[in-house]
C-alpha positions in Angstrom: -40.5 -18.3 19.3 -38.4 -19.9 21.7 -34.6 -20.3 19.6 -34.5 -22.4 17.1 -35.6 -26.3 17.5 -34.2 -29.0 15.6 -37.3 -29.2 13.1 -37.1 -25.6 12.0 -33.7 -26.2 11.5 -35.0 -29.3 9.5 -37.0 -27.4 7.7 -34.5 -24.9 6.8 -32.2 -27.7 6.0 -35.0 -29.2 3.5 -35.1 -25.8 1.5 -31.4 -25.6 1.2 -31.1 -29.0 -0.3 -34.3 -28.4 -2.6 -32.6 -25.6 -3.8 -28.8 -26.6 -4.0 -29.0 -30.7 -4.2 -28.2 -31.1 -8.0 -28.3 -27.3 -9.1 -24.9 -28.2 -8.7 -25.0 -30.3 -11.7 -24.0 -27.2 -13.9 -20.3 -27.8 -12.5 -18.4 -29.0 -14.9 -20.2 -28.9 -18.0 -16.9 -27.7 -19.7 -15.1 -30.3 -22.0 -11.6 -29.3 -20.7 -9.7 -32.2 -18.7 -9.1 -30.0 -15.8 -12.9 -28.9 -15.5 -13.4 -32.3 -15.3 -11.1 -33.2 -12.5 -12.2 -30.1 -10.2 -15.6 -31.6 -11.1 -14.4 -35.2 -9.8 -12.6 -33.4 -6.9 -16.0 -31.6 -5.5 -17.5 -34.8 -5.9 -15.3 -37.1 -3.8 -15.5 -33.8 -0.9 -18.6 -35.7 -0.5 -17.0 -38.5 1.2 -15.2 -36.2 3.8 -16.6 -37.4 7.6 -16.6 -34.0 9.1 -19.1 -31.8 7.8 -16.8 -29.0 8.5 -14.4 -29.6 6.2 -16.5 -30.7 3.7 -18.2 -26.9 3.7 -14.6 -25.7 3.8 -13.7 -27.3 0.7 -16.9 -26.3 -0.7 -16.1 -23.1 0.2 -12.5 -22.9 -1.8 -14.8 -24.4 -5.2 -17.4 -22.2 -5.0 -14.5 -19.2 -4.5 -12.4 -20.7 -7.8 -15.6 -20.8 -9.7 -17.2 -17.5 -8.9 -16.0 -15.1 -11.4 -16.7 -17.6 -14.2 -20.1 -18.8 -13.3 -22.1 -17.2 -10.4 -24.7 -20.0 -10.1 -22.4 -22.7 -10.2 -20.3 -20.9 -6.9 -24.1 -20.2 -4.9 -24.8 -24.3 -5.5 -21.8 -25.3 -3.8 -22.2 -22.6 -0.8 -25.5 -23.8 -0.3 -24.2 -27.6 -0.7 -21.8 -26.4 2.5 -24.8 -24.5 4.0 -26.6 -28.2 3.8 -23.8 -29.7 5.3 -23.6 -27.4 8.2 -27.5 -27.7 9.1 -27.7 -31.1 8.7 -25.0 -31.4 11.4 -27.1 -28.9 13.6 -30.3 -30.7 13.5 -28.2 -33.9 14.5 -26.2 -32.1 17.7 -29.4 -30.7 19.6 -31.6 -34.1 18.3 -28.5 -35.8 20.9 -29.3 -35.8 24.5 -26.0 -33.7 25.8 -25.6 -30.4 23.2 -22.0 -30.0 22.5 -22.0 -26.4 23.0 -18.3 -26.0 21.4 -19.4 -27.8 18.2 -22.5 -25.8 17.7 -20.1 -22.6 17.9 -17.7 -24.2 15.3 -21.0 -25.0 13.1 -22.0 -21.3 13.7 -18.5 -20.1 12.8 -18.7 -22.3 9.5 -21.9 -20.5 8.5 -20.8 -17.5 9.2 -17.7 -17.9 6.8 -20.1 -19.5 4.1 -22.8 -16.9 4.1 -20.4 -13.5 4.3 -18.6 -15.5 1.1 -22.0 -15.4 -0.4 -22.7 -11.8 0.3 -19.8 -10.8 -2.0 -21.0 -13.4 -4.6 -24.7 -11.9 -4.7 -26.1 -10.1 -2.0 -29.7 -10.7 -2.9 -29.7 -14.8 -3.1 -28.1 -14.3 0.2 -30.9 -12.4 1.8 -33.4 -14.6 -0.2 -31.4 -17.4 1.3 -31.8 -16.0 5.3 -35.8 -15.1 4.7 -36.8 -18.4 6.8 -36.3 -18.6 10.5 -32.9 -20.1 10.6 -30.1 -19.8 13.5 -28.2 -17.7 12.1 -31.2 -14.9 13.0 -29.1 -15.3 16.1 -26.1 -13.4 14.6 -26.5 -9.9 14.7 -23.0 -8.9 13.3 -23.6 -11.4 10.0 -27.0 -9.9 9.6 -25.9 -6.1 10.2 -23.8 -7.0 6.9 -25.8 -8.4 5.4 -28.9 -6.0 5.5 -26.0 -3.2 5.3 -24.6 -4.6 1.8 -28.4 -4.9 0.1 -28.5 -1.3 1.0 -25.5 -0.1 -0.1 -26.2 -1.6 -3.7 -29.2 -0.3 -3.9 -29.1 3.6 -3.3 -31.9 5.7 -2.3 -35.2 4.6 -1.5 -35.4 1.3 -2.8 -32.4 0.1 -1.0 -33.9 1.4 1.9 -37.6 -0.7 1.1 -35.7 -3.9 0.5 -33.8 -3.7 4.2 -37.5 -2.6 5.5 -39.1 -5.8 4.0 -37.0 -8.1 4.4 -36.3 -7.3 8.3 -40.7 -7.4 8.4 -40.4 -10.5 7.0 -37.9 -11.8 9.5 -40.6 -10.6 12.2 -43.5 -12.6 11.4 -41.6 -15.3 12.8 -40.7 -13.4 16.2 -38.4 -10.4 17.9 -34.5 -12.0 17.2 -31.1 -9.9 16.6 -32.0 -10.2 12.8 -34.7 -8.1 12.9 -32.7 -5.8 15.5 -30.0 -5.6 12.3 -32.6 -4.8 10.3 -33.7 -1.6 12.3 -30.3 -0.6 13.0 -29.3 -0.6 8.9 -32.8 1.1 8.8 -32.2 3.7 10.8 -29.6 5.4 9.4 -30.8 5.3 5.5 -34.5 6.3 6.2 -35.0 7.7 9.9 -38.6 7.5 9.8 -39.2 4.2 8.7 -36.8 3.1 11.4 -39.3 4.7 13.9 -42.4 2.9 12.7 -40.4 -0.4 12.5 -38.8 0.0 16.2 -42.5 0.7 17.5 -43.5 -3.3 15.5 -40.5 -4.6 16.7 -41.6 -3.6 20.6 -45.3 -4.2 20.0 -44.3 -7.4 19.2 -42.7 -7.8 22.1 -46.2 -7.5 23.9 -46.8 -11.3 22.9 -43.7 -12.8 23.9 -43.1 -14.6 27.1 -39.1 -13.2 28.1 -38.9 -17.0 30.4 -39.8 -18.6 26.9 -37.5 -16.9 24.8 -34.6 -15.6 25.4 -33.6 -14.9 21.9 -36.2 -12.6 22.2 -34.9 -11.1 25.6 -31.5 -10.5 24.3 -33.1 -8.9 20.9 -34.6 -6.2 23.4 -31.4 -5.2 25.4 -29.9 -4.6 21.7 -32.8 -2.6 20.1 -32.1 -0.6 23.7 -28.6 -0.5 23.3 -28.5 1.1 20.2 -30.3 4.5 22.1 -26.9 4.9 23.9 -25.8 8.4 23.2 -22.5 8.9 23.3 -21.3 7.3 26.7 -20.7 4.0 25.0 -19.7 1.3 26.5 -18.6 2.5 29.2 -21.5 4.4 30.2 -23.6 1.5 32.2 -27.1 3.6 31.6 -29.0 3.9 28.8 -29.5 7.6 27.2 -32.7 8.0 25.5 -33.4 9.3 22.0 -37.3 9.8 21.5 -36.0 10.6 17.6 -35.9 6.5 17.4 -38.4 5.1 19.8 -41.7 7.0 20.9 -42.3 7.4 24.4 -45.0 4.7 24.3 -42.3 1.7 23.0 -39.8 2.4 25.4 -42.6 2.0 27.7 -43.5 -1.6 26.5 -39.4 -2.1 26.1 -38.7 -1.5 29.7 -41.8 -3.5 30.7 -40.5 -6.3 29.2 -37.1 -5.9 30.4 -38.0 -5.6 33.7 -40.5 -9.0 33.1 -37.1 -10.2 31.7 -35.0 -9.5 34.5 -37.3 -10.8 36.8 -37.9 -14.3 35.4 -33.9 -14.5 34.9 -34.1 -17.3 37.7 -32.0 -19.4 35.5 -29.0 -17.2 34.1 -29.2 -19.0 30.8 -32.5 -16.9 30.3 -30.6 -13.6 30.8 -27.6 -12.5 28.8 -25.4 -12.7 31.6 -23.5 -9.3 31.3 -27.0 -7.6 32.0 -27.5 -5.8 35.3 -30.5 -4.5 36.5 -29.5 -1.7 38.1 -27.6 0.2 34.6 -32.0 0.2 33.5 -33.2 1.1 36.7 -33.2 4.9 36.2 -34.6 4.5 32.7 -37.7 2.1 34.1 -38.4 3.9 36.6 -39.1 6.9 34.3 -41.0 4.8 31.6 -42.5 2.0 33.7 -43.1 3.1 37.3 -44.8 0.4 38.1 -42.2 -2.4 37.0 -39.5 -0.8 38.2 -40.5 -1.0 41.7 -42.0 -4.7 41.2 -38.4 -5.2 40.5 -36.7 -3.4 43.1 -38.2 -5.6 45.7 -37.5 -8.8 43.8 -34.2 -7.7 44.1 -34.1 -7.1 47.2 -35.7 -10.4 48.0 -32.9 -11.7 45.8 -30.1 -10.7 47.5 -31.7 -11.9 51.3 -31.8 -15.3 49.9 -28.3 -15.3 48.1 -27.0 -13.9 51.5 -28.7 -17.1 53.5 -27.5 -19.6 51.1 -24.1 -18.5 50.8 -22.5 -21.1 54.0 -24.5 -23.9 51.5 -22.8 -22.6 48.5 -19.3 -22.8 49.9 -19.7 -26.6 51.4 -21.2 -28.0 48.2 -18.0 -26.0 46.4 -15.5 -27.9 48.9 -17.5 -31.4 48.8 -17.0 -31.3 44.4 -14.0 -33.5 43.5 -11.2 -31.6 41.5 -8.0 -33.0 40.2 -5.2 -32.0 42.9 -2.6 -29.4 41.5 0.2 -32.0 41.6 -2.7 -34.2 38.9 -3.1 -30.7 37.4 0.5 -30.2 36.8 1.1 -34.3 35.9 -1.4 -33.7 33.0 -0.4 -30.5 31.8 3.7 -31.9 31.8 2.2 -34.7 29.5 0.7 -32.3 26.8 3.3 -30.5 26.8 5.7 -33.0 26.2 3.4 -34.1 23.1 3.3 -30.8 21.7 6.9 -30.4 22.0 7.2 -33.5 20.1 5.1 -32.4 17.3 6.3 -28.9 17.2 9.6 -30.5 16.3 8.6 -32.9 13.5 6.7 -30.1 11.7 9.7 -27.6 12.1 12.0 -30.3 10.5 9.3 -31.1 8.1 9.0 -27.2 7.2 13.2 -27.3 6.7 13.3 -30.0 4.5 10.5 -28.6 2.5 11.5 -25.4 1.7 14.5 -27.4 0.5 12.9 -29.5 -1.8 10.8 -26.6 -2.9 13.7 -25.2 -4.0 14.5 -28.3 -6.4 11.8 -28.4 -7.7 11.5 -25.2 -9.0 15.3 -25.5 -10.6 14.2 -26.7 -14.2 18.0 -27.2 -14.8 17.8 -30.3 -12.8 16.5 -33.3 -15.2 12.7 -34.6 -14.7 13.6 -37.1 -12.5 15.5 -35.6 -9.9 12.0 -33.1 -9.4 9.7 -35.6 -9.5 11.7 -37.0 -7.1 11.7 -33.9 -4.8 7.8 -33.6 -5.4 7.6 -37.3 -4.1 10.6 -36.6 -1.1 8.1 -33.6 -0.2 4.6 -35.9 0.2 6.9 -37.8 2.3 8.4 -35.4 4.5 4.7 -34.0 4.9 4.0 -37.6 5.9 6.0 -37.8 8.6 4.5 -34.6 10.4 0.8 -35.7 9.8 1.1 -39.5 10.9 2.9 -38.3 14.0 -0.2 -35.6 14.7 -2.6 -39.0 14.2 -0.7 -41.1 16.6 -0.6 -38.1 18.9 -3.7 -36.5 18.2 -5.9 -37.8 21.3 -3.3 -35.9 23.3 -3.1 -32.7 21.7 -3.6 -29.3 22.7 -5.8 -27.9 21.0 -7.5 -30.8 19.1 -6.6 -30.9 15.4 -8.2 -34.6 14.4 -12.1 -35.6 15.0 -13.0 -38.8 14.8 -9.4 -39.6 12.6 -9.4 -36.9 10.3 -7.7 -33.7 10.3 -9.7 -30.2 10.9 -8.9 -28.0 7.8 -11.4 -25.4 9.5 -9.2 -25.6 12.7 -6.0 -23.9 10.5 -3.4 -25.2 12.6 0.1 -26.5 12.9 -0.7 -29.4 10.7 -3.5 -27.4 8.7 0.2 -25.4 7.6 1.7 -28.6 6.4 -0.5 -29.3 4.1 -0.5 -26.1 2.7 2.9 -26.6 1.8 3.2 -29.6 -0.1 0.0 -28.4 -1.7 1.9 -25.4 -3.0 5.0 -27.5 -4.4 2.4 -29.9 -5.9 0.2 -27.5 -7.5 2.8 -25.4 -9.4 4.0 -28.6 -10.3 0.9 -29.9 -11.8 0.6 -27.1 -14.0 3.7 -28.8 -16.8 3.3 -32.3 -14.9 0.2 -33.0 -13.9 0.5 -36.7 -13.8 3.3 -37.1 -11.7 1.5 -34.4 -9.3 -1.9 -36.4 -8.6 0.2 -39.3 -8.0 2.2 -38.0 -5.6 -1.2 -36.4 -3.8 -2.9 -40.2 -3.9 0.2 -40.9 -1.4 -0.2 -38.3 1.2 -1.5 -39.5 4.8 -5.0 -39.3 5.2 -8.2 -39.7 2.5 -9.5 -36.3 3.6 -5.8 -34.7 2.7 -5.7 -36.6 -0.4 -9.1 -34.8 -1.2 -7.8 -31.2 0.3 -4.8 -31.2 -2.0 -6.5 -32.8 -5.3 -9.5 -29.9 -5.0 -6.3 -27.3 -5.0 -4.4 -29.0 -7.8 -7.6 -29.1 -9.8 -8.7 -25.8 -8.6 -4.9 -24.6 -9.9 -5.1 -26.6 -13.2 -8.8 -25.2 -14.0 -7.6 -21.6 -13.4 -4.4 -21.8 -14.7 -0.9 -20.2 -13.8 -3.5 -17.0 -12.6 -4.3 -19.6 -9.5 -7.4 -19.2 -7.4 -10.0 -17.0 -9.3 -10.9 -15.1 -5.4 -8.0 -15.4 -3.7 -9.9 -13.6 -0.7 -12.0 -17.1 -0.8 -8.8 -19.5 -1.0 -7.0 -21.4 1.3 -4.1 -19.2 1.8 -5.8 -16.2 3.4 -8.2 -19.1 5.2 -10.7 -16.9 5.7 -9.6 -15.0 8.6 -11.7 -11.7 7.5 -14.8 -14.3 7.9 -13.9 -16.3 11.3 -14.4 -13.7 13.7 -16.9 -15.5 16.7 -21.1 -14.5 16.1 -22.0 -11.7 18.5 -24.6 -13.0 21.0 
């Protein structure tokens, strides 16, 4: 298996929406008028351009529905699951991959499977049995495997980590399966042994210039014999308690094969050096470790011929000048400054009107008023970011439409007048929606209207899983996937 190409993605993509498309149809079957606006509010997410934010908003549903109906909360995870692969398979099916999008996809996977863990840990793994790219992610599957075990105790928690990381190696040697042994390992030592001797005898069939999924797999499944040196010990200390003699045999014969077809870097996990293994190899595989010595040597001839090369094509590359540099940088500056100061007038003047209209000695009027002053004041901030936003540092708008996943400046703004206009909308939720229909922007509109409807659904209680709301934003979820 050579990563993950566009039509397995496809494929994976197909089983999601087989599974999620109109499962989702169970939302809301209550009679109440607020079940029917969150209903109406998921809906219209479906207009959203970004498929980011559409999973994000999907996300907060699925988080104020969980508690009260399990299968309605998995349907709209895996509607945002849909989302996110469908975006995939269009990225890498374009001739120039947009490596930074791909990672904000990943990150919006991440966030949607770890919520899914805590919903129900065993549609999850049922959910990750294909070959998918998030086998890539050995943290999120680490949690994953670690979770099914921990629910189920003893020996059967330990069978269901076993099978499901067997599963997961049909389809080749990734950091999935590596997560699997790892969980393994420490519930039921010797079936970690038998399943780390698989892992590397699969190894025998894989081609380390083909796949370097596969290449980084095997540093891990190595990494994890470290004793305790850590990571600051650069060589590897052997346990033969994990791997038999015989696997770390055919490990280090594949690492060396790895490190020698690592012509192109992108091939090679570029933190790797040869020389932290070569103790190890030359123990286990004699033969490859002196195959790689002379490469090596070969290697660093050649780098020393073609370094007077290297340097003129260096100096011949146009770069900007430091006065074009420091031009540029002045200019972004100067448009963040701008900004900064809209939203920190904005903020002022919302607090204020918060204030107002929370004081229920003032008459109706003068707080619907304030409600209606705050949409405006919020206004002001987010038309400014759209006339600025081709300037900004770092993007917040792609394509026109503000990133609710990129939980900035502006990302804050809203999150204030959606405050002030869901409280409100619990005693007046007429004058509420109508002042929502006026903020900047069809994707805000949509944001807020989810969260008033979300707030009206649930009640004075508010979000259901606060953990999975917008005001915590997920940040337990957004750490980067491990390579």
């Amino acid at each position: 298996m050579s990563g993950f190409s566009p039509i397995a993605a496809g494929v994976v993509l197909l089983a999601l929406i087989a599974s999620a498309t109109r499962t989702f149809g169970s939302v809301g079957t209550e009679t109440s008028p607020a079940s029917k606006k969150f209903e109406q509010a998921v809906e219209r997410t479906e207009n959203l351009h970004l498929p980011l934010n559409r999973a994000y908003l999907y996300r907060q549903a699925a988080g104020a529905v969980a508690q009260r109906d399990k299968s309605e909360a998995l349907a709209l995870l895996k509607r945002a699951l849909s989302d996110i692969d469908a975006a995939e398979v269009a990225v890498r099916s374009e001739g120039a991959v947009d490596d930074a999008l791909l990672r904000q996809l990943e990150m919006g996977r991440r966030a949607t499977i770890l919520q899914m863990l805590r919903i129900d840990s065993g549609e999850t793994l049922r959910l990750l049995a294909a070959p998918q790219t998030a086998d890539a992610d050995m943290e999120l599957q680490h949690q994953v495997f670690d979770r099914v075990g921990s629910e189920n105790s003893g020996t059967k928690g330990a069978d269901l980590v076993r099978d499901a990381a067997a599963r997961k190696l049909e389809f080749g040697v990734t950091p999935a399966v590596v997560a699997g042994y790892d969980v393994l390992r420490r519930r039921d030592a010797g079936a970690a042994k038998l399943f780390g001797a698989a892992i590397v005898f699969r190894l025998k069939t894989i081609d380390p210039a083909s796949d370097p999924l596969a290449v980084s797999s095997a540093f891990a499944l190595l990494k994890l014999q470290k004793g305790d040196g850590g990571r600051r010990d650069s060589k590897v200390n052997l346990s033969s308690s994990a791997l038999d003699a015989d696997s770390l045999t055919t490990l280090y014969q594949f690492i060396g094969d790895a490190f020698l077809a690592a012509q192109d870097p992108a091939v090679l996990v570029l933190t790797e050096k040869p020389s932290g293994y070569m103790q190890a190899m030359q123990q286990y595989a004699p033969e490859k470790a002196e195959e790689l010595a002379l490469a090596l040597a070969a290697a660093s001839t050649a780098a020393a011929l073609a370094a007077p090369s290297t340097a003129q094509t260096a100096i011949a590359t146009e770069q900007p000048t430091a006065e074009e540099k420091a031009q540029l940088e002045a200019a972004r500056a100067q448009v963040q400054a701008r900004l900064a100061a809209q939203i920190r007038e904005t903020s002022t003047h919302t607090r204020l009107l918060s204030q107002r209209v929370g004081q229920t000695t003032l008459s109706a009027e003068e707080r619907d008023n304030a409600v209606f002053a705050a949409v405006e004041e919020a206004n002001r901030s987010l038309s400014l970011g759209r006339a600025l936003a081709k300037d900004l540092e770092p993007e917040a708008f792609s394509n026109g439409e503000l990133e609710f996943y990129g939980f900035g400046q502006l990302t804050g703004v809203v999150d204030s007048v959606s405050s002030i206009l869901q409280r409100y909308a619990l005693d007046h939720p007429g004058v509420a929606e109508d002042a929502a229909s006026r903020l900047d922007g069809p994707e805000v509109q949509t944001e807020v209207e989810l969260q008033i409807a979300i707030r009206e659904m649930n009640g004075r209680e508010g979000f259901s899983d606060d953990r999975d709301g917008r005001r915590h934003r997920m940040q337990d979820d957004l750490a980067r996937p491990t390579p």
